[in-house]
N, CA, C and O atoms as a Tinker XYZ file with bonds, in Angstrom:
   380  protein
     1  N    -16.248000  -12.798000   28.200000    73     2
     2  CA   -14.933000  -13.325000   27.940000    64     1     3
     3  C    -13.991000  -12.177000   27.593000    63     2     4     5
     4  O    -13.902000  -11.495000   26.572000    81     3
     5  N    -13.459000  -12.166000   28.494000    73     3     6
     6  CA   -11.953000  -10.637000   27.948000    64     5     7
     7  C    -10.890000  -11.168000   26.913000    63     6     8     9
     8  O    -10.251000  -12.213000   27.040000    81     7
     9  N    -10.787000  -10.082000   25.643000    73     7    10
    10  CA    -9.793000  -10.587000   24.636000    64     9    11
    11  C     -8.598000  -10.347000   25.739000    63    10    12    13
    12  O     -8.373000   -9.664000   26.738000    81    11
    13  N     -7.982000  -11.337000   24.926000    73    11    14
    14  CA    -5.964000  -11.672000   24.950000    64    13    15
    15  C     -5.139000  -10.169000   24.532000    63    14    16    17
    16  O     -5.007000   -9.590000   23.454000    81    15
    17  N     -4.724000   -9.894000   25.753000    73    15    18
    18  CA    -3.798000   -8.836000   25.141000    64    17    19
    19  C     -2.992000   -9.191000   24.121000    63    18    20    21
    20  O     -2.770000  -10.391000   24.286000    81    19
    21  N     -2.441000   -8.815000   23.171000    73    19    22
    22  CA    -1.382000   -9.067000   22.855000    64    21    23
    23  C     -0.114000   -9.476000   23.372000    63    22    24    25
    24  O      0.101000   -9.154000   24.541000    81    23
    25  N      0.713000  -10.069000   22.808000    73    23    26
    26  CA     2.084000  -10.550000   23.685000    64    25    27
    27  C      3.061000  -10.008000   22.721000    63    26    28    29
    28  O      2.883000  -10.462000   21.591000    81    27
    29  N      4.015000   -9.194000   22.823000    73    27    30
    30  CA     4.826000   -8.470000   22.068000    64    29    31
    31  C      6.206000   -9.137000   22.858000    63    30    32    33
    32  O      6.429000   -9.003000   24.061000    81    31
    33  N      7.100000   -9.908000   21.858000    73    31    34
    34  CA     8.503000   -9.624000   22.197000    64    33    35
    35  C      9.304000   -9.381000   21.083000    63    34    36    37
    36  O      8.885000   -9.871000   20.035000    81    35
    37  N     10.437000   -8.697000   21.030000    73    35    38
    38  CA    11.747000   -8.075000   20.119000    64    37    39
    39  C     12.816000   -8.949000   20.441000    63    38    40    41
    40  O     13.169000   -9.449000   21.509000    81    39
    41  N     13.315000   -9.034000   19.125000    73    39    42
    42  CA    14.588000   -9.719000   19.098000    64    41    43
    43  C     15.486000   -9.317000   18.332000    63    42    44    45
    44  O     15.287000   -9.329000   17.117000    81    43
    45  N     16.584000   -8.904000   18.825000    73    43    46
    46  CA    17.289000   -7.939000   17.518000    64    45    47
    47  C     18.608000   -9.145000   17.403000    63    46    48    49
    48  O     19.260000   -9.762000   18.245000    81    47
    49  N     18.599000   -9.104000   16.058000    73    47    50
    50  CA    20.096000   -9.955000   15.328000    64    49    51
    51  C     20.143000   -9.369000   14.155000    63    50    52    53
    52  O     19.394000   -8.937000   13.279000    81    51
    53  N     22.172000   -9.586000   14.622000    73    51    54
    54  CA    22.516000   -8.629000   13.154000    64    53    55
    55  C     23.234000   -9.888000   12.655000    63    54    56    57
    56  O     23.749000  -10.938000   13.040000    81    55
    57  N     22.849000   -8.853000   11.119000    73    55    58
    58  CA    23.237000  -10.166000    9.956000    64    57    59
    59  C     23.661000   -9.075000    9.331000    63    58    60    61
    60  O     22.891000   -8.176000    8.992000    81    59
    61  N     24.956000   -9.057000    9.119000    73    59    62
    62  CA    25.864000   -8.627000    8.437000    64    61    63
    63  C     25.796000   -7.243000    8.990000    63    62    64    65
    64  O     26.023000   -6.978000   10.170000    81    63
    65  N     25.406000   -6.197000    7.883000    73    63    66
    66  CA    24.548000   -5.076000    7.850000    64    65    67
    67  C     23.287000   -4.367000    8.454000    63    66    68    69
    68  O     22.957000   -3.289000    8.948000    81    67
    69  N     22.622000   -5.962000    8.030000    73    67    70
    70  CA    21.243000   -5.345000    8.561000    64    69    71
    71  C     20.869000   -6.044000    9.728000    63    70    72    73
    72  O     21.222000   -7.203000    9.946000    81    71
    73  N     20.072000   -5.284000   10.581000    73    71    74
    74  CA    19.410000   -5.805000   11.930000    64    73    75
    75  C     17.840000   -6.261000   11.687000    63    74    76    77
    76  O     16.878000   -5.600000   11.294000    81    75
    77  N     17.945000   -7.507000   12.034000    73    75    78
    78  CA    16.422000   -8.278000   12.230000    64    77    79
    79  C     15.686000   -8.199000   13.555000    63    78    80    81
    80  O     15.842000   -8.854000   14.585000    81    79
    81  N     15.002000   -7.407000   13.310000    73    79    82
    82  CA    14.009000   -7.091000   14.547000    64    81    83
    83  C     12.639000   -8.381000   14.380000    63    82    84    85
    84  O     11.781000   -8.363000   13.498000    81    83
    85  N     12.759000   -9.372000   15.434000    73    83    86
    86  CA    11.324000  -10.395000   14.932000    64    85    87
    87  C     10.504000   -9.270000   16.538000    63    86    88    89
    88  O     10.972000   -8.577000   17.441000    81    87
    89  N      9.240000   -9.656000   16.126000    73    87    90
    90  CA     8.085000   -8.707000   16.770000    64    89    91
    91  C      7.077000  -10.366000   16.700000    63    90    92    93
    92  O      6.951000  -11.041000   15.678000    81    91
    93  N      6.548000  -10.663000   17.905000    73    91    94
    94  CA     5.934000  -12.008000   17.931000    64    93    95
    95  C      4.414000  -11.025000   18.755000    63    94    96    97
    96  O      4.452000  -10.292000   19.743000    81    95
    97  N      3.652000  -11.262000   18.197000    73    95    98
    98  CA     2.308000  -11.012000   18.919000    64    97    99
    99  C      1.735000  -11.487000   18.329000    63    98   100   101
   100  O      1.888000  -11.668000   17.121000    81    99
   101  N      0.506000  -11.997000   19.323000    73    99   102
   102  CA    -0.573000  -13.289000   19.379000    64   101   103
   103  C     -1.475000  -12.886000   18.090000    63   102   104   105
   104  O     -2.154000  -13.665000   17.422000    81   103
   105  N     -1.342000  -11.647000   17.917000    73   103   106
   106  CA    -2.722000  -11.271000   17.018000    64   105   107
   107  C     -2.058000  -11.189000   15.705000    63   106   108   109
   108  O     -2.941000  -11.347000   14.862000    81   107
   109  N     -0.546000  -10.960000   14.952000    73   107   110
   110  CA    -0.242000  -10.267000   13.566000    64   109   111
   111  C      0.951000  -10.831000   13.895000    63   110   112   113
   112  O      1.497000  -10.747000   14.996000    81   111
   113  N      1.483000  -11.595000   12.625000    73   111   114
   114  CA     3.019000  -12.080000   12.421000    64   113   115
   115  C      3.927000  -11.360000   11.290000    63   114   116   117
   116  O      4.452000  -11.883000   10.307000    81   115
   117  N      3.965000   -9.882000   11.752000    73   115   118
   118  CA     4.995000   -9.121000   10.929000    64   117   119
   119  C      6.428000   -8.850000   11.585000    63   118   120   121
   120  O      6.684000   -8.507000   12.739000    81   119
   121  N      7.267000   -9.098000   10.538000    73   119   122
   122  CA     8.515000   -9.219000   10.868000    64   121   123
   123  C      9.321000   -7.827000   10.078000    63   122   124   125
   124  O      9.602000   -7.837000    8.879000    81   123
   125  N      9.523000   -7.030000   10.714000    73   123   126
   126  CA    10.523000   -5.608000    9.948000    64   125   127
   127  C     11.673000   -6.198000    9.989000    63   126   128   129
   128  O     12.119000   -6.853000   10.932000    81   127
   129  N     12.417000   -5.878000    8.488000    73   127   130
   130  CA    14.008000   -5.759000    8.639000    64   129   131
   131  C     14.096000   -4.250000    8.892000    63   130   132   133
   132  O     13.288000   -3.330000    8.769000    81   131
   133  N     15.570000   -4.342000    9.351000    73   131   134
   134  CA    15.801000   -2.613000    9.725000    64   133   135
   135  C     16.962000   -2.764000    9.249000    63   134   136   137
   136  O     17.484000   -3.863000    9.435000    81   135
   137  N     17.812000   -1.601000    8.405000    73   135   138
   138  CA    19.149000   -0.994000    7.621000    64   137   139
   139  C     19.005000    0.364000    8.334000    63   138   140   141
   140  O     17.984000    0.981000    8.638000    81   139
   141  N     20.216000    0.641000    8.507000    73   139   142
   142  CA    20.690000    2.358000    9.300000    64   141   143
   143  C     19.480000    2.446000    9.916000    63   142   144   145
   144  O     18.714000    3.235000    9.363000    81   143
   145  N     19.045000    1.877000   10.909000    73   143   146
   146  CA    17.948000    1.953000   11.922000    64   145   147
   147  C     16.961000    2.489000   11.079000    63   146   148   149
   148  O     16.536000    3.572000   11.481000    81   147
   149  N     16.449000    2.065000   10.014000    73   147   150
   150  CA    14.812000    2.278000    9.712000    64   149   151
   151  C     14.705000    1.333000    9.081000    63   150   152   153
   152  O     15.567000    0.741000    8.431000    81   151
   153  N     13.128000    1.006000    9.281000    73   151   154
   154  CA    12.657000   -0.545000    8.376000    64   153   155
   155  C     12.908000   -0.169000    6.676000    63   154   156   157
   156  O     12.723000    0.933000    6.160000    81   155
   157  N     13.247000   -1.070000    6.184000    73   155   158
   158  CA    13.506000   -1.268000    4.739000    64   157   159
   159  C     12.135000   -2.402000    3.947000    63   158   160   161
   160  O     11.619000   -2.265000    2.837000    81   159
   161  N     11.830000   -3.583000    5.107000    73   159   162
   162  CA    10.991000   -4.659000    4.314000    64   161   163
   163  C     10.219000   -5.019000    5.536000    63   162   164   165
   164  O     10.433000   -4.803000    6.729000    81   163
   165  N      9.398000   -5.543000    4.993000    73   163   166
   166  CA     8.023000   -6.458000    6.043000    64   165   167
   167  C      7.822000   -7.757000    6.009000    63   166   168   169
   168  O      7.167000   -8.078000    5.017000    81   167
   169  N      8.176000   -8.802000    6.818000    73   167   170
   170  CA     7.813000   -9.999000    6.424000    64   169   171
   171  C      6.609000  -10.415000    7.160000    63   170   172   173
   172  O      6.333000  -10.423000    8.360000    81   171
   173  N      5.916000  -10.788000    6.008000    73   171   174
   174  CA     4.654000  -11.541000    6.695000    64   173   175
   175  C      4.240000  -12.752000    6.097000    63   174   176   177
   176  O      4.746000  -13.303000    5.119000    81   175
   177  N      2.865000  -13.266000    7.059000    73   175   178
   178  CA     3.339000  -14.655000    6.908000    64   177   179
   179  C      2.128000  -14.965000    5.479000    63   178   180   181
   180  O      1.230000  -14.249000    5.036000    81   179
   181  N      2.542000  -16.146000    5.128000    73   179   182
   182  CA     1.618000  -16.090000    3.363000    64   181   183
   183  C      0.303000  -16.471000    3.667000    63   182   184   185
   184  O     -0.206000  -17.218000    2.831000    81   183
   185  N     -0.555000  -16.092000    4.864000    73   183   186
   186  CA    -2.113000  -15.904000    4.563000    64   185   187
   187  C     -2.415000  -14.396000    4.656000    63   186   188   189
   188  O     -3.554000  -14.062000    4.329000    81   187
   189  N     -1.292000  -13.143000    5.182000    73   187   190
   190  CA    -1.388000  -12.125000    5.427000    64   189   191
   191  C     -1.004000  -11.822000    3.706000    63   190   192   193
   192  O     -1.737000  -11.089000    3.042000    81   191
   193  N      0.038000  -12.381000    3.200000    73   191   194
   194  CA     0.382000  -11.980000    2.301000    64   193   195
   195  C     -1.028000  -12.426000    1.313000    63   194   196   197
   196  O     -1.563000  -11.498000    0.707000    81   195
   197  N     -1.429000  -13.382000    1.207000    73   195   198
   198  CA    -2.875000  -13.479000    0.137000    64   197   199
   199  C     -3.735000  -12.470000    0.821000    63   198   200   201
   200  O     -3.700000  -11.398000    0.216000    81   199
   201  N     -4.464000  -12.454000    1.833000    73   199   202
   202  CA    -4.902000  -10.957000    2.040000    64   201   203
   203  C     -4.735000   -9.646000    1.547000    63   202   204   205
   204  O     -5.769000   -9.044000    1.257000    81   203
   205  N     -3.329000   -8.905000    1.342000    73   203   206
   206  CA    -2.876000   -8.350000    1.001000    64   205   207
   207  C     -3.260000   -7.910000   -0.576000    63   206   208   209
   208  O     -3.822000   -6.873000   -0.927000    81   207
   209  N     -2.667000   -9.285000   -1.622000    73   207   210
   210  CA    -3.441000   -9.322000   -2.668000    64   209   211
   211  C     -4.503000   -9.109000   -2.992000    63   210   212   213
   212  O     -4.969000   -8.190000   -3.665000    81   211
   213  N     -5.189000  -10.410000   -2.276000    73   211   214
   214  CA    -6.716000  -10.285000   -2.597000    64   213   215
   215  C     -6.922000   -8.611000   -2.364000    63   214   216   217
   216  O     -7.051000   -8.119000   -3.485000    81   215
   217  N     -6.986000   -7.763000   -1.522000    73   215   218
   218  CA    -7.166000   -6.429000   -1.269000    64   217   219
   219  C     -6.944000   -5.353000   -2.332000    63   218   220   221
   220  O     -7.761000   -4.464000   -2.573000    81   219
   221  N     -5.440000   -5.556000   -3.117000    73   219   222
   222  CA    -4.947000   -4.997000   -4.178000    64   221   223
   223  C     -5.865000   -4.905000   -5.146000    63   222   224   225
   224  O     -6.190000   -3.901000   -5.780000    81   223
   225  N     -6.443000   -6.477000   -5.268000    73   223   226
   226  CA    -6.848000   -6.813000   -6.491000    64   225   227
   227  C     -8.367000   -6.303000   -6.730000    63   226   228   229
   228  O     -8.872000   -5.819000   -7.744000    81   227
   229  N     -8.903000   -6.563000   -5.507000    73   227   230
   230  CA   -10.178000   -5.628000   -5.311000    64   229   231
   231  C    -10.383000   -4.001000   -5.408000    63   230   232   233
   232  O    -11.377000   -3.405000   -5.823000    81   231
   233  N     -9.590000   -3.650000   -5.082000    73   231   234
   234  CA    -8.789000   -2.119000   -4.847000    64   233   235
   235  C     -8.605000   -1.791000   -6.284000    63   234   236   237
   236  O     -9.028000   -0.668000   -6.557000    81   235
   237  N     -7.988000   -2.587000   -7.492000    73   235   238
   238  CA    -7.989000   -2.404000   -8.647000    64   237   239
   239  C     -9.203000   -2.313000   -9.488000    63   238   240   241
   240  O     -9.449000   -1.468000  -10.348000    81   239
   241  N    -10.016000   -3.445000   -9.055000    73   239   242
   242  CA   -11.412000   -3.279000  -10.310000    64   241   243
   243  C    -12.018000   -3.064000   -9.654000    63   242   244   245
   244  O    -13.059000   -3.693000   -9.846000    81   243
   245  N    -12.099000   -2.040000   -8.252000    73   243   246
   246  CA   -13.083000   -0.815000   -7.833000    64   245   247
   247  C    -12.479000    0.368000   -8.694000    63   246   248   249
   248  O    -13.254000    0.915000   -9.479000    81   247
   249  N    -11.169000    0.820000   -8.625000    73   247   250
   250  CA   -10.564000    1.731000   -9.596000    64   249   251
   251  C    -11.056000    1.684000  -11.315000    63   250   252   253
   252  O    -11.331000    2.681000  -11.983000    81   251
   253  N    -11.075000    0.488000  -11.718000    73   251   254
   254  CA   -11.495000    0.401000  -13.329000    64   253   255
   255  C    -12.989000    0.638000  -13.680000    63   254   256   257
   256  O    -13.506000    1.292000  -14.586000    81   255
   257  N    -13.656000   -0.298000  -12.409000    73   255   258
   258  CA   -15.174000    0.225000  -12.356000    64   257   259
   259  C    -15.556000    1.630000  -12.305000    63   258   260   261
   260  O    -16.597000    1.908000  -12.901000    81   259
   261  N    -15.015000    2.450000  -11.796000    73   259   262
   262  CA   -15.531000    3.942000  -11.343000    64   261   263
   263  C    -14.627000    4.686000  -12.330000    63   262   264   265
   264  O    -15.035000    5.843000  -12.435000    81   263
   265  N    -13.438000    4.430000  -13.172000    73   263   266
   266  CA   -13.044000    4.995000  -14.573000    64   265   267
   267  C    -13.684000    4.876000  -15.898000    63   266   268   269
   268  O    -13.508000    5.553000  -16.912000    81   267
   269  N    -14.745000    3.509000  -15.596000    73   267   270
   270  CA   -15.822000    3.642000  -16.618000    64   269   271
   271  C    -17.211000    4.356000  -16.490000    63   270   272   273
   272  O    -17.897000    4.858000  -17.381000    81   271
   273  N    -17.416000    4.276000  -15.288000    73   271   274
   274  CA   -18.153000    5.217000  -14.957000    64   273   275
   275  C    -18.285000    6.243000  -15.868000    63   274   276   277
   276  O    -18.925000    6.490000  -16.890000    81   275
   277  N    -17.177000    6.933000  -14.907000    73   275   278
   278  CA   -16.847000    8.126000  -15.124000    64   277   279
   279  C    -17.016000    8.638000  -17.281000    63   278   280   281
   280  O    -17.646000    9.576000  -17.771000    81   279
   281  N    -16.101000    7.469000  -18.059000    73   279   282
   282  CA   -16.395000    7.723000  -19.449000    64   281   283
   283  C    -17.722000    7.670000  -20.007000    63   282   284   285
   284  O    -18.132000    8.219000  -21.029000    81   283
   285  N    -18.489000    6.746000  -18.986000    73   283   286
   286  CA   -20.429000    6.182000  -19.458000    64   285   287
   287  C    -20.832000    7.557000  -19.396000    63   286   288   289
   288  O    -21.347000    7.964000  -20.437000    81   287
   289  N    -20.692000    8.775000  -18.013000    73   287   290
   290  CA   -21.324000    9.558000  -17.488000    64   289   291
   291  C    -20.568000   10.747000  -18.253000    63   290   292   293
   292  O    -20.869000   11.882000  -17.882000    81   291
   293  N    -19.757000   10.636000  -19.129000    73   291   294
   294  CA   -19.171000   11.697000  -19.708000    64   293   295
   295  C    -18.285000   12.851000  -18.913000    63   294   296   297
   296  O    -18.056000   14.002000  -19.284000    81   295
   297  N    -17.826000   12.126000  -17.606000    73   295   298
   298  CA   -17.139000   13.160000  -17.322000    64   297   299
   299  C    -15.562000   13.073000  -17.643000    63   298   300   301
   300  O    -14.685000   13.421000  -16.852000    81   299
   301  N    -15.386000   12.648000  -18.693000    73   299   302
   302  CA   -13.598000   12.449000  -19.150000    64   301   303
   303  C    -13.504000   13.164000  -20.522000    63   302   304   305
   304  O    -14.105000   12.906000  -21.565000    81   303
   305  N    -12.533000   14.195000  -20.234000    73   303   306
   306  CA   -12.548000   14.866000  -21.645000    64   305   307
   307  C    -10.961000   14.169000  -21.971000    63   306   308   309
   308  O    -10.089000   13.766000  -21.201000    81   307
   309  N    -11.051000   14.245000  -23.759000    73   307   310
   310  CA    -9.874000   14.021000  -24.892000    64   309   311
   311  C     -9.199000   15.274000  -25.379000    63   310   312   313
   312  O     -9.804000   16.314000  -25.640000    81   311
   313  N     -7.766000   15.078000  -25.491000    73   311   314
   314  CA    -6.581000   15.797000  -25.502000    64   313   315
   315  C     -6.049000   15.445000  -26.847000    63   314   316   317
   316  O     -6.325000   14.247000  -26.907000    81   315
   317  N     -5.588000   15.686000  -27.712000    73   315   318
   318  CA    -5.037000   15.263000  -28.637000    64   317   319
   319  C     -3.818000   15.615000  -28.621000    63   318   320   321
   320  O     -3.164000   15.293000  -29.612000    81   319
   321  N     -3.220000   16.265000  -27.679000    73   319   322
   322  CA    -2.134000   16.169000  -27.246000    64   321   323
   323  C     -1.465000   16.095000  -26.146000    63   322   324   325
   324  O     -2.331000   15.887000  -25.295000    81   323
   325  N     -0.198000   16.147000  -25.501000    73   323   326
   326  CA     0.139000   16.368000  -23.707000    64   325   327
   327  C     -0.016000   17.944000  -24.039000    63   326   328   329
   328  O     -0.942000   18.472000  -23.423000    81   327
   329  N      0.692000   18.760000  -24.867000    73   327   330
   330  CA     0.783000   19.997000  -24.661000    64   329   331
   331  C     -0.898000   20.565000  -24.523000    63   330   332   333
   332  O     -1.084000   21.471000  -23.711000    81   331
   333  N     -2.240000   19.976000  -25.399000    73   331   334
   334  CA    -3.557000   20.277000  -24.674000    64   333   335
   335  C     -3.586000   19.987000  -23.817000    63   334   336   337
   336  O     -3.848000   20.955000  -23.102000    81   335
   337  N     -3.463000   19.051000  -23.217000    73   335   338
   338  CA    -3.694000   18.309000  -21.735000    64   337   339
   339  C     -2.998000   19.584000  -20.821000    63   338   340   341
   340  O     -3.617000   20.358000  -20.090000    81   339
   341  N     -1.817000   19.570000  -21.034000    73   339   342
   342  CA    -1.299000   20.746000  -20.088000    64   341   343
   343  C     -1.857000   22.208000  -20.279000    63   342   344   345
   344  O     -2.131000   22.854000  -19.268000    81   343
   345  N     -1.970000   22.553000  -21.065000    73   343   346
   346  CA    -2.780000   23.931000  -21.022000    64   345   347
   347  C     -4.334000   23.964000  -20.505000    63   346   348   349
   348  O     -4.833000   24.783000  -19.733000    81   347
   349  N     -4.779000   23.171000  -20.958000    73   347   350
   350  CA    -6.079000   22.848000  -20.004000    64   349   351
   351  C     -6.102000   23.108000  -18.606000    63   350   352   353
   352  O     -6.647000   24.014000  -17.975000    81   351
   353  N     -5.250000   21.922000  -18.160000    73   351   354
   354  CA    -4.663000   21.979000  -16.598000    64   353   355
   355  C     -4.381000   23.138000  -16.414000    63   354   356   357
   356  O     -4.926000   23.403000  -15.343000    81   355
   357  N     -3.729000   24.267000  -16.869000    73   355   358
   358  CA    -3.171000   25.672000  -16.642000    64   357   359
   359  C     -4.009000   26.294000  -16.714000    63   358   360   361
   360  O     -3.734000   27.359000  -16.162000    81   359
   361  N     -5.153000   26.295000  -17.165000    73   359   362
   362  CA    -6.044000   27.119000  -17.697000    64   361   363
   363  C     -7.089000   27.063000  -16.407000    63   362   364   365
   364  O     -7.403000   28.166000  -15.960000    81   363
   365  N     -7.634000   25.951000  -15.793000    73   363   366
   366  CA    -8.532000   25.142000  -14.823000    64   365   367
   367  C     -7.536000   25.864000  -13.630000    63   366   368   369
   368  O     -7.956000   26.754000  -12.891000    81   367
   369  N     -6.524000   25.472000  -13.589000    73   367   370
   370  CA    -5.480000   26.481000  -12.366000    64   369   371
   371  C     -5.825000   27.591000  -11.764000    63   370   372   373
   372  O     -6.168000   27.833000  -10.607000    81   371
   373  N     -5.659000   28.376000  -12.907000    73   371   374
   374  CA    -5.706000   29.765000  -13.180000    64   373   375
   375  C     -6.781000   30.470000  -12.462000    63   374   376   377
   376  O     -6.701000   31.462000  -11.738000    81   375
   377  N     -8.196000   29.495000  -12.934000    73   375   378
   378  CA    -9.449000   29.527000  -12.339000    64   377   379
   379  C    -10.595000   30.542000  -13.480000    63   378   380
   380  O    -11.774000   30.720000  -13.172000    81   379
């Protein structure tokens, strides 16, 4: 069975200022606004948009998981100040 190409059509309307470019293909329903000819926003449709989330949100407590890690395994050192923190960093620079 051969996949469906995609079907791509453009539609440009101006609203006011800005130009609405709709982009229709069979496979992804994203919609760019465009201001001074570059996209500014993305519209998509709200199962792309829960995707999206859900992704974030996973993306986040993989990030929190592997920052505890990291404190379990002792590799996070304490600063008691920004000005330690920064000399450290300068120091690690330096080499």
């Amino acid at each position: 069975m051969e996949s469906e190409e995609p079907r791509i059509e453009c539609r440009l309307e101006e609203l006011g200022k800005i130009q609405l470019v709709r982009v229709y293909n069979s496979r992804d329903e994203n919609y760019p606004l465009i201001k001074n000819n570059r996209p500014q926003y993305v519209v998509v449709s709200e199962e792309r948009y829960q995707e999206l989330i859900e992704a974030e949100e996973e993306a986040y407590t993989a990030r929190i998981k592997s920052s505890l890690e990291d404190v379990r395994a002792g590799r996070v050192r304490k600063f008691k100040s920004a000005d330690e923190l920064l000399k450290a960093i300068d120091k690690e620079a330096a080499g």
